[in-house]
Wavefront OBJ file of the C-alpha trace (Angstrom):
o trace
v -1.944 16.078 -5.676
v -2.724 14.499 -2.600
v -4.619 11.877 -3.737
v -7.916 12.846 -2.389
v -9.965 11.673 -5.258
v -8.109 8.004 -4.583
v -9.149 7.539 -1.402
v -13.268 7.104 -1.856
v -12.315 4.973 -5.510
v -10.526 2.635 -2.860
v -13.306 2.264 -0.287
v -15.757 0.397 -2.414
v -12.913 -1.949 -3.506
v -12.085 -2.776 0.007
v -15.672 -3.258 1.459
v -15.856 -6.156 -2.178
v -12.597 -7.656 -0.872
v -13.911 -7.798 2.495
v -17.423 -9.296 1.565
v -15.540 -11.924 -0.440
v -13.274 -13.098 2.516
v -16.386 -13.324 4.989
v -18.211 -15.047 2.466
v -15.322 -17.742 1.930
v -15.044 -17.940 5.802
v -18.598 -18.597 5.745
v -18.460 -21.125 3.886
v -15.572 -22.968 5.213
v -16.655 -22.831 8.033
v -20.104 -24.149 7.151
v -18.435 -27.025 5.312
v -16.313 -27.682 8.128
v -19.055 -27.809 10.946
v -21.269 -29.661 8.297
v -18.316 -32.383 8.003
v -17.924 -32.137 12.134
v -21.303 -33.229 12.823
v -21.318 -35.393 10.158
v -18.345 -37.595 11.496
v -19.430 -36.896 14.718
v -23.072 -38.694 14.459
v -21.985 -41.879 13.450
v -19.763 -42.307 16.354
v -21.850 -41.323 18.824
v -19.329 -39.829 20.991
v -19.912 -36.220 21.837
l 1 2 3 4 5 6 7 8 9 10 11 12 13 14 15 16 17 18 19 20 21 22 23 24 25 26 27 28 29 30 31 32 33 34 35 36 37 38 39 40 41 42 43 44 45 46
């Protein structure tokens, strides 16, 4: 009863939860460098 049948059940789950957060972080991080350069061309500063 150690549980050893848990372990590669929880694996899979982990890897989805993980491909979820880099895909969110992906994206806001796309949106937010999309939104940078977009205020930033405007103004011309750089």
């Amino acid at each position: 009863m150690r549980g050893g049948e848990g372990k590669p059940g929880r694996s899979p789950k982990r890897q989805l939860n993980a491909g979820y957060v880099v895909g969110g972080l992906l994206m806001l991080l796309t949106y937010l460098v999309a939104q940078h350069f977009a205020v930033s061309s405007p103004n011309g500063k750089q």
